[in-house]
N, C-alpha and C positions, 0 to 999 in steps of 0.2 A: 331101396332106390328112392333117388327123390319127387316120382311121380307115382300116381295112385292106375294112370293107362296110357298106354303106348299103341295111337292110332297110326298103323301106317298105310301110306299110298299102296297102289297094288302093283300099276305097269312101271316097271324101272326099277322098282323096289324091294317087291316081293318077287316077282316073275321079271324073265329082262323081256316085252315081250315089246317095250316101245321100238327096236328096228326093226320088229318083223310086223307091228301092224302101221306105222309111218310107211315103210315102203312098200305096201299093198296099198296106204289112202295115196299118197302121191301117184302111184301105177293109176289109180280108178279116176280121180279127180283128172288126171289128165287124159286118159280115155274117154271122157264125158265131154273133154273142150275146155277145161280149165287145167291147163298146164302149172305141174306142180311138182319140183324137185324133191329132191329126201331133204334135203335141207328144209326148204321150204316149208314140209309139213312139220318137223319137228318145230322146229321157228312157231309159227302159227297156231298148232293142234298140241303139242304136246300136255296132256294132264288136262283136256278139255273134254266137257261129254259131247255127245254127239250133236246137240243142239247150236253148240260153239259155230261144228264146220258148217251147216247149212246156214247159219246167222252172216258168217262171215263173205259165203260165195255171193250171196242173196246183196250182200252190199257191196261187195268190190264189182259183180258184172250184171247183177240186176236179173239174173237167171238165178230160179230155182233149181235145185238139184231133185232128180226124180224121185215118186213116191217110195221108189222100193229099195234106195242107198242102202236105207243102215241093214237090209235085211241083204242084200247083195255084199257089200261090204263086210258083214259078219260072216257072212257062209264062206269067204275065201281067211278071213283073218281066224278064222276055231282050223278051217282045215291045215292051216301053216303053224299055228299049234300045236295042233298034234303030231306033226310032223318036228317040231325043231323048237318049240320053247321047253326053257327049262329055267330052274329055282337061279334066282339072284345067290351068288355064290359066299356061303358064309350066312347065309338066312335062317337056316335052322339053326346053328349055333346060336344065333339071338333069340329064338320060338324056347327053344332047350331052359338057355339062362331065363328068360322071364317066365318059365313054365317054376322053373326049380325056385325060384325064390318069391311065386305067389302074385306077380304082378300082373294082371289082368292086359291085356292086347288086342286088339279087334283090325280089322280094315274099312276104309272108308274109302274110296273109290268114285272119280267120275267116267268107268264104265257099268255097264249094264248088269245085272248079278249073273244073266248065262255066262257073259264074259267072264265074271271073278272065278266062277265054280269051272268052266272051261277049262283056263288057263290052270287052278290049284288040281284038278283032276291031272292034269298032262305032266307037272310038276311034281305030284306027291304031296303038294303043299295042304289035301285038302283034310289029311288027319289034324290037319292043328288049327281048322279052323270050320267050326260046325256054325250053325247057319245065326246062331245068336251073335255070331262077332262079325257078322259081312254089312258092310253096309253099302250102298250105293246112290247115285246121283237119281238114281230111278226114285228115290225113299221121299226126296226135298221137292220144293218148288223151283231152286234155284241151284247148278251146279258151281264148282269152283271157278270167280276167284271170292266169289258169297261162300260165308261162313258156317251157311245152312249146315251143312254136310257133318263137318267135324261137330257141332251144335248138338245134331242130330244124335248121332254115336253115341256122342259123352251126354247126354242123359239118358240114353238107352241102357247103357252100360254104369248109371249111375254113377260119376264121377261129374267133378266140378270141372268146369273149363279150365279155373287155372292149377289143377292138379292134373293134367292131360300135358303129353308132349306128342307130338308130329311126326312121325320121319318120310319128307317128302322128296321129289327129286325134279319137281316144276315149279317155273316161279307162279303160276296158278297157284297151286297148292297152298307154296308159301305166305302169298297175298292173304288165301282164306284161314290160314292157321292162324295166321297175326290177329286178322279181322276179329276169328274167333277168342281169341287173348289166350292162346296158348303158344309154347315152348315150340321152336321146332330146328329139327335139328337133318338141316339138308345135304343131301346123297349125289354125291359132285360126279359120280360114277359115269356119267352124259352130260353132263349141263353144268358152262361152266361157274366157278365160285361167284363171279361177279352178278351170273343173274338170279342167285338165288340173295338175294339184297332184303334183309330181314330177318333170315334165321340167325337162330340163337346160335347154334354152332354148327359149324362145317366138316362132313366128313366124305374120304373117297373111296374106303375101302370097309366092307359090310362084317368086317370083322372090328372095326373100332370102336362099332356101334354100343356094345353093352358099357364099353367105359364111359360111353358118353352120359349112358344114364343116373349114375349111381352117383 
């Protein structure tokens, strides 16, 4: 293949877990007084850590969001997990192909590592990915669309940024893949082609992925 690591996003990606925790923040944020559609939250939060959605309310109504969000927030979003997420369809055939021919793979993620290890627990996902390949917004100073993150990884994982490709499915993401000067190749699967404006190649379906690589 023509890259030496294949960092991928987690929510969208690897697990589909973005319409199950978009509409639990939209349900919460609007139970708090800040009215927020599904739409909405995808729009605004999708592929952002958590620091995003408080930065964001704090400037559109000048209200802080309470101390204990992200812990309230996460106890309803792991319990709908484990009720109802499962593996982005076609993901382990890509885990399989880059296991079989030696390519090196990690996650880098702007949620939390309970979140990654949560969601790969509920999935199955979490045999192919031991704790050397998790990385999270939690690890940086700065989450996506800063480039910290994928930065991070790929020298963890000792590879060069530009022998690293991407597979993301937010234009966050996007933004930081670039930032970071690597390859990325985005996952149309929710979001549409025109806002992932940047990646190297576009694809919709998690099975075209390994030819994209090679």
């Amino acid at each position: 293949m023509r890259y030496d690591l294949v960092i991928f996003d987690n929510d969208g990606v690897l697990v589909g877990s973005e319409p199950i925790s978009n509409r639990h923040l939209a349900a919460y944020l609007t139970e708090l007084g800040h009215p927020t559609s599904y739409e909405d939250s995808i729009r605004d939060y999708m592929g952002s850590a958590m620091h995003r959605i408080h930065d964001l309310v704090l400037e559109r109504t000048g209200q802080r969001l309470p101390a204990d969000f992200d812990d309230v927030f996460h106890a309803r979003v792991f319990a709908a997990f484990e009720r109802e997420l499962k593996a982005v369809a076609g993901v382990t055939g890509v885990l399989e192909k880059l296991t079989a021919d030696g390519v090196s793979y990690c996650v880098a993620s702007s949620g939390s590592h309970e979140r990654i290890r949560v969601g790969h627990r509920a999935t199955g996902l979490d045999r192919w990915f031991e704790d050397e390949r998790i990385f999270s917004s939690q690890d940086v100073g700065r989450g996506k669309p800063a480039p910290d993150l994928f930065l991070h990884a790929a020298e963890r994982m000792g590879v060069e940024p530009g022998r690293c490709v991407v597979v993301e499915d937010s234009p966050l993401g996007v933004q930081a893949a670039v930032a970071a000067g690597m390859d990325v190749c985005g996952f149309t699967a929710m979001t549409p082609a025109a806002k992932l404006e940047g990646a190297t190649q576009l694809f919709s379906d998690m099975g075209e992925l390994a030819d994209l690589l090679v």
